[in-house]
N, C-alpha and C positions, 0 to 999 in steps of 0.2 A: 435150265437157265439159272445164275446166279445172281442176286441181287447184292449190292454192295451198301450198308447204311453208316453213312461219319455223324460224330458228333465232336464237340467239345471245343470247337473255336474259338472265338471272342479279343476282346483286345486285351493287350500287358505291356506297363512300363518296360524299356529297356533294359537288358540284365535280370529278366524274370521269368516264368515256366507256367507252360501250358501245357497238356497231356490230352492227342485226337484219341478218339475210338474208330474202330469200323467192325462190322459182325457182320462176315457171311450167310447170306441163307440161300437157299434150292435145292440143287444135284449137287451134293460133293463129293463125290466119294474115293479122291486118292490125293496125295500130295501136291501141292499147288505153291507159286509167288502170288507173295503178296505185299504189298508196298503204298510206299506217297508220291505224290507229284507234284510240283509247285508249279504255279501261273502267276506270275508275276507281272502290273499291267503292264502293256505294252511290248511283253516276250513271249515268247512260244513255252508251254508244258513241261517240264523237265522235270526226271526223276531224282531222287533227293536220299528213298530209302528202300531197299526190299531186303525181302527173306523168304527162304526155300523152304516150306512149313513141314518137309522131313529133315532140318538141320544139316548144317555141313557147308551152306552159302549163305552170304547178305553183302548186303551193298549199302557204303552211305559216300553220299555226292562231299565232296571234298571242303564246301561249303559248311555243312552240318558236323565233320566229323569231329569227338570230343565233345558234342554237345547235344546233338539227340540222338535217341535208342531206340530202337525196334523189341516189344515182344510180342509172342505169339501164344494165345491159351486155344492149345490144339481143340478141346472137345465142344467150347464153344465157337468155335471159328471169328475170333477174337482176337484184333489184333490194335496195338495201345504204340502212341509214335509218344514220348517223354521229349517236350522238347524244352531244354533248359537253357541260362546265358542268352535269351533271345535279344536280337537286334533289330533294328530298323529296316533291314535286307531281308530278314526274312518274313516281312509283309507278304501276303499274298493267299491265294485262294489254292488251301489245301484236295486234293482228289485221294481218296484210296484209289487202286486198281488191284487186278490180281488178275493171273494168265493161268490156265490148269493144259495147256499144249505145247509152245514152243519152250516157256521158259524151263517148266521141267523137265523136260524130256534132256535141255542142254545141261541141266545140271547135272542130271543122272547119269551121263553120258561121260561125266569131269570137264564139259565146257565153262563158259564163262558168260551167261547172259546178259548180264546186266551192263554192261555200255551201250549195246544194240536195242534191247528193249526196254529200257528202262532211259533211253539216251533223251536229247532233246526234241519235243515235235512229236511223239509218241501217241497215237492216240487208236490205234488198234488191238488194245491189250483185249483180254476175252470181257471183262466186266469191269464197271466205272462207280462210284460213286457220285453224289450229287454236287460236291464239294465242300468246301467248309471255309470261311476268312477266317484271317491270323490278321489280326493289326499288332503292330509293337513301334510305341511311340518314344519319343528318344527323352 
C-alpha cells in the first residue's frame, strides 16, 4: 500500500507562486504516474498535471499550461507542482494522486493516459492524498 503526503498550500495574491509537495511512501518498486487534481467548489475533481516517473509522458490541463510545472526527484519519490502567475480560478483544494497499473502499463505500451484517467470525476486512481487548499485572491 502506498501512502500519498502534500504539503505547501496556503493563500497568494494574484499573479504570485506557490510550489505543492507530495512524497510517496510504502511498496514502490517500478515506474508509476503521478500527478494533481483540482476540486474546485461546487465541481467535480479534475486533473490538471501528471507525469510517467520513467519519463517520456506528462500532462498538463489546458488551464495551467505555461504556468505550472511538474517535477519528479525519482529516489525520493518526490514530487514538486511550481505553480506560478496564479489566478483567482485556480482556487481550490489541491489532491496528489498516483496510479502504478493502468496508467503505466498505457504508457509503456505508447498509449495516451491521461484524458481517461486523469479526466474529470476521477476518483479511482491506486493512491490519494489528503489534499491541500490554494486560495489566490484577486
Amino acid at each position: 500500500q502506498v501512502q500519498l503526503a502534500e504539503s505547501g498550500g496556503g493563500s497568494v495574491q494574484a499573479g504570485g507562486s506557490l510550489r505543492l509537495s507530495c512524497v510517496a511512501s510504502g511498496n514502490i518498486y517500478s515506474y508509476y504516474c503521478m500527478g494533481w487534481f483540482r476540486q474546485v467548489p461546487g465541481k467535480e475533481r479534475e486533473g490538471i498535471a501528471g507525469i510517467y516517473t520513467g519519463g517520456g509522458s506528462s500532462f498538463y490541463h489546458d488551464s495551467v499550461k505555461g504556468r505550472f510545472s511538474l517535477s519528479h526527484i525519482a529516489p525520493n519519490n518526490t514530487m514538486f507542482l511550481q505553480m506560478n502567475d496564479l489566478k483567482p480560478e485556480d482556487t481550490g483544494t489541491y489532491y496528489c494522486a498516483a496510479d502504478f497499473r493502468r496508467c503505466p502499463m498505457r504508457v509503456e505500451v505508447g498509449g495516451d493516459p491521461w484524458p481517461t484517467l486523469w479526466g474529470v470525476g476521477r476518483k479511482d486512481l491506486d493512491a490519494w492524498g489528503q489534499g491541500t487548499l490554494v486560495t489566490v485572491s484577486s
